[in-house]
N, C-alpha and C positions, 0 to 999 in steps of 0.2 A: 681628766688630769689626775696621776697620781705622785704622791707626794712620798719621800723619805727622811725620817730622820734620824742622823747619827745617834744622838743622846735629847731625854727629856728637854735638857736645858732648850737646844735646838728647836724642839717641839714647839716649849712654852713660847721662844723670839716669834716663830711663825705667829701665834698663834694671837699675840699680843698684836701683832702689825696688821693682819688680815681682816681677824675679826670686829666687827664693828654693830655699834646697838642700832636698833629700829631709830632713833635719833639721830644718831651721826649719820646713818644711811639717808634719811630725809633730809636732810643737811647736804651733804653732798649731791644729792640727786637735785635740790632744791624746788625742793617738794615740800607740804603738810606731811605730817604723820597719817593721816587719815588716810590721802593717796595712797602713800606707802603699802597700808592697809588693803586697799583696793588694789592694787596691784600684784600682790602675796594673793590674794582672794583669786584673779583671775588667772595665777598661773605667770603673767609676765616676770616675775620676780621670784628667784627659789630662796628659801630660809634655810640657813644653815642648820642653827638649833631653833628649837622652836618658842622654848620659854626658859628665859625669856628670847623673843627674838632675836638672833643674832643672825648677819651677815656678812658675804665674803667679800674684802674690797674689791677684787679683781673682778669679782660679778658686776657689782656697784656701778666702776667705771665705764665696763662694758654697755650697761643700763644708759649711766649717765649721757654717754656719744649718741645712743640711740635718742633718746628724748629731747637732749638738742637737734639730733635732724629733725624731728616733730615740730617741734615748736618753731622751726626757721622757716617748716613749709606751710604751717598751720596759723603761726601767728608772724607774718611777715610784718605787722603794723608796731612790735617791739621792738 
């Protein structure tokens, strides 16, 4: 996906709405950190910047839909 921006200003909106800390991403994923962790480890999950971690929400989301199908076929007992 590539992105353009008219002006900085432009940039920073994106950049404020998208990005997001290894917290908020655990948070929304609702996950531990530690997963999160494990996750970035095995490739499932790309990092945007690295330190400190930050990620894309639109990744996130995309994570998030995956791991709710897991968990409805893995833990059908929640």
């Amino acid at each position: 996906m590539e992105y353009k921006f008219a002006s900085t200003e432009e940039l920073l909106e994106f950049l404020n709405g998208e990005l997001l800390s290894g917290a908020e991403a655990a948070s929304i994923l609702e996950i531990s950190t530690a997963r999160l962790g494990q996750l970035v480890k095995d490739g499932k999950l790309v990092v945007a910047k690295e330190q400190p971690k930050m990620f894309l929400k639109s990744m996130l989301l995309e994570k998030k839909d995956e791991l709710e199908l897991l968990r409805k076929k893995y833990r059908p007992y929640e």
